[in-house]
Backbone as CSV, one residue per row, in Angstrom:
resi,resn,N_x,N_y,N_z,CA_x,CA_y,CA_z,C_x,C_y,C_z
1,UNK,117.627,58.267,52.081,118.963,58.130,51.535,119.170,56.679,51.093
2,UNK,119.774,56.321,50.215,119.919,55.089,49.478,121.766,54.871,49.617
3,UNK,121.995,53.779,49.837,123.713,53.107,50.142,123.519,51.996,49.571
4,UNK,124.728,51.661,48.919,125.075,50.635,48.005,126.068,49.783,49.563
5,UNK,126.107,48.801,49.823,126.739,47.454,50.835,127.315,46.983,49.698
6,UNK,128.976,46.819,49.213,129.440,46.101,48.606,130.154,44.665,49.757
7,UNK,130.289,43.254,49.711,130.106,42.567,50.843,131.384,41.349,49.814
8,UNK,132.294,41.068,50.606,133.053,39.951,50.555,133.348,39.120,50.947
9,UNK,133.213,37.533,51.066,132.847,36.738,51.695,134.009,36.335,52.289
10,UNK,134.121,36.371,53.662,135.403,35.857,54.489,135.296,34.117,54.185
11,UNK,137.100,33.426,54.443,136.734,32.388,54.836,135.835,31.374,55.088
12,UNK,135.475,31.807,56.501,133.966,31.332,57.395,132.996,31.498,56.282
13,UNK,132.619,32.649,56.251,131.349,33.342,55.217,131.178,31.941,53.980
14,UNK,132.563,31.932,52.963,132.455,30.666,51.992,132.000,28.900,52.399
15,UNK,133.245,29.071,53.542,132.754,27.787,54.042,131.211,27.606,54.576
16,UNK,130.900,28.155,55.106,129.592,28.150,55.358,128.597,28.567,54.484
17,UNK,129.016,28.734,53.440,127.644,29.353,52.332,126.251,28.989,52.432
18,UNK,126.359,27.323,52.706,124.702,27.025,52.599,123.898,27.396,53.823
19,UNK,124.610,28.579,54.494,123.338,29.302,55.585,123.188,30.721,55.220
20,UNK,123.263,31.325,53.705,123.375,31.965,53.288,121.941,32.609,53.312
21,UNK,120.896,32.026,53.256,119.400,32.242,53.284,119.030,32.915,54.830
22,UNK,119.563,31.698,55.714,119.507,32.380,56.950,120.243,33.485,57.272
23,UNK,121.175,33.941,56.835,122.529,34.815,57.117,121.686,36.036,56.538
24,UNK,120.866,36.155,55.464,120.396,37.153,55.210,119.099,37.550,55.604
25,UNK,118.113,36.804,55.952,117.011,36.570,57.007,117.397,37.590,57.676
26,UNK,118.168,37.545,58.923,118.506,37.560,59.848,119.175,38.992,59.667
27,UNK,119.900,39.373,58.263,120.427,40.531,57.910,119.039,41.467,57.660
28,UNK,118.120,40.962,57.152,116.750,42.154,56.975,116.212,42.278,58.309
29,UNK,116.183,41.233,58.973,115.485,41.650,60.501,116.454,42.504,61.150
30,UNK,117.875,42.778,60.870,118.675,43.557,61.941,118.581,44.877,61.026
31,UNK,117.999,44.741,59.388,118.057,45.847,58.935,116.709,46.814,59.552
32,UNK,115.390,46.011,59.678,114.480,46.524,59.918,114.654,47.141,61.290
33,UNK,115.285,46.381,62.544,115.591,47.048,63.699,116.238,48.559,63.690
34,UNK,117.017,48.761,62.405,117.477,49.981,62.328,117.045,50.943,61.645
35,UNK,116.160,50.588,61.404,115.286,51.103,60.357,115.752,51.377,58.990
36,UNK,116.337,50.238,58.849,116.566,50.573,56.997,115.753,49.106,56.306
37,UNK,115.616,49.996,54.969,114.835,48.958,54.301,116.127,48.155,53.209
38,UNK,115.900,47.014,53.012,116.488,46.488,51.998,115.920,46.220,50.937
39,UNK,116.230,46.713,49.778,115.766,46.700,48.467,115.916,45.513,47.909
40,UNK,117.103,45.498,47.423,117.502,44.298,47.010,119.455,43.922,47.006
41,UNK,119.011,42.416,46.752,120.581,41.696,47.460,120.494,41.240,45.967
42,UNK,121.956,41.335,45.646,122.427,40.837,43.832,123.838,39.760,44.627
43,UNK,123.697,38.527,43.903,125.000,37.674,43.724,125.729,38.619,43.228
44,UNK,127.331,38.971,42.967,127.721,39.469,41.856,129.254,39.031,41.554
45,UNK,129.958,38.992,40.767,131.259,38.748,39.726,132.214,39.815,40.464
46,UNK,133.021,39.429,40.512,134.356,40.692,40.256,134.728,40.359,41.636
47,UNK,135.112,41.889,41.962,135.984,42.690,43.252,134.566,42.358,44.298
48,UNK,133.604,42.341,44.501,132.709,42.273,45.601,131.897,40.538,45.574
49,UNK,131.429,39.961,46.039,130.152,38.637,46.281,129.455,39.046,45.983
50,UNK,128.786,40.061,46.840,127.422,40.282,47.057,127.165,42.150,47.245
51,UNK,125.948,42.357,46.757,125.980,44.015,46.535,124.668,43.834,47.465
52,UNK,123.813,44.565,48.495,123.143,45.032,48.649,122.344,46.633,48.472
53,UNK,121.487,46.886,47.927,121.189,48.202,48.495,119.623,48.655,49.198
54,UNK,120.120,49.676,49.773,119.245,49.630,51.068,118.618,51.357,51.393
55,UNK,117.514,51.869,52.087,117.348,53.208,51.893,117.010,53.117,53.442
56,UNK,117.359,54.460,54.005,117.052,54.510,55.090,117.133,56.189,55.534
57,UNK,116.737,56.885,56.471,116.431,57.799,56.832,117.812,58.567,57.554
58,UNK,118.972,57.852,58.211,119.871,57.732,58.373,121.216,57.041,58.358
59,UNK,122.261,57.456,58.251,123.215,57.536,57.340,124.352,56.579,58.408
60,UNK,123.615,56.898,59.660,124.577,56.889,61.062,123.973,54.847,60.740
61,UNK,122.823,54.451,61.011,122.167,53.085,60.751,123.232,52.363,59.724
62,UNK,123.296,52.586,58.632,124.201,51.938,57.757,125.050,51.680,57.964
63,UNK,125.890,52.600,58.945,127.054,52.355,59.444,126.982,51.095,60.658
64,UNK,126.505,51.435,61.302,125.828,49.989,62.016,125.839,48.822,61.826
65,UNK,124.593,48.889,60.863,124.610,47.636,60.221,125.625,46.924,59.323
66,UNK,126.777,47.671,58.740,127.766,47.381,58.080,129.094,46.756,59.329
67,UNK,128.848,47.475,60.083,129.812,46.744,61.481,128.963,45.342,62.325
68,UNK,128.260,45.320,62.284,127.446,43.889,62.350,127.214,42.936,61.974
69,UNK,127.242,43.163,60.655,127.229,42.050,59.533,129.069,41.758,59.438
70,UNK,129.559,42.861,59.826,131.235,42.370,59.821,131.362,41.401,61.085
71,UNK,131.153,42.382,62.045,131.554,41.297,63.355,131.003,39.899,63.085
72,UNK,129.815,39.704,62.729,129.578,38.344,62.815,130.511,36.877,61.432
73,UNK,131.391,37.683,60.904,132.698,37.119,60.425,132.352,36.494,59.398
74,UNK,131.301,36.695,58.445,130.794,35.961,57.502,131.256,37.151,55.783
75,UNK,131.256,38.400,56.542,131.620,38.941,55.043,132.668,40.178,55.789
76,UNK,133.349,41.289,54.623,133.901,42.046,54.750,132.918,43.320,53.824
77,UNK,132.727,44.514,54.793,131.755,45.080,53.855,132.308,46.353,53.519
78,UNK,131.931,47.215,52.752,132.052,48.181,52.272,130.720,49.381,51.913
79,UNK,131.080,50.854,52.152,129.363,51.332,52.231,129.867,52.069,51.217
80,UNK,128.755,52.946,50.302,128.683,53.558,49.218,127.343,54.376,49.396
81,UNK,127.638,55.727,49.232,125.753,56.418,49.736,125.455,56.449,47.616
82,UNK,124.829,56.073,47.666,124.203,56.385,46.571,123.073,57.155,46.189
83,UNK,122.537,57.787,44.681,121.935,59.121,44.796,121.222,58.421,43.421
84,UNK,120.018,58.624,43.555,119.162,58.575,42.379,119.099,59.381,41.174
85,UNK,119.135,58.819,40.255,119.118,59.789,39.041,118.612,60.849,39.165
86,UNK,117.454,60.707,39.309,116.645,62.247,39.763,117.218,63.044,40.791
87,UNK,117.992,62.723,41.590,118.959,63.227,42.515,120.134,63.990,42.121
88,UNK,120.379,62.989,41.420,122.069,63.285,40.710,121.519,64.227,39.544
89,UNK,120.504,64.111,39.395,120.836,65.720,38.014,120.578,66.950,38.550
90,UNK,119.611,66.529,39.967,119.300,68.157,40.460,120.690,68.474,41.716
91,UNK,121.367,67.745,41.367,122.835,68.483,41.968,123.394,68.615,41.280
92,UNK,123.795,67.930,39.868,124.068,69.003,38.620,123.324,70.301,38.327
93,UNK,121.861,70.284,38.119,121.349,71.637,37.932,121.892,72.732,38.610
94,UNK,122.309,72.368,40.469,122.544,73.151,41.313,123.956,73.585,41.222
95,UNK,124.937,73.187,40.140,126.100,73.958,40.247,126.347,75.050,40.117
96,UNK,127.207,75.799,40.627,127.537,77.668,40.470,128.105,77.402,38.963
């Protein structure tokens, strides 16, 4: 299963930016503990900082890791399950 982490940088999170390398280090090792993989982390513009997305075998993990990366007061996150193209058309195919 694949989830989109949309992530907003608290306060703390800005002020502290330049441990941003470590902050995410530290975010793939707690991802790997849960067994999710991280694909890839995008800077991004708008309504969110930072987008991660991530695939993992369970759905319950993401949730996890999205309350972890909160508690530690550096971002505000948001989860999104996302579905691969090839995904998303064979649940179109599958409509009644």
């Amino acid at each position: 299963m694949q989830f989109m982490i949309s992530m907003k940088f608290t306060d703390q999170g800005i002020r502290t930016i330049k441990d941003a390398p470590k902050r995410t280090q530290a975010a793939r090792e707690l991802a790997k503990k849960l067994g999710i993989e991280i694909k890839q982390v995008y800077l991004t513009t708008g309504e969110s900082d930072l987008v991660a997305f991530v695939e993992t075998s369970n759905g319950d993990n993401v949730a996890k890791m999205a309350l972890a990366l909160g508690s530690a007061g550096n971002v505000h996150t948001r989860i999104s399950r996302a579905w691969t193209e090839e995904e998303y058309f064979k649940l179109v195919s599958e409509l009644p």
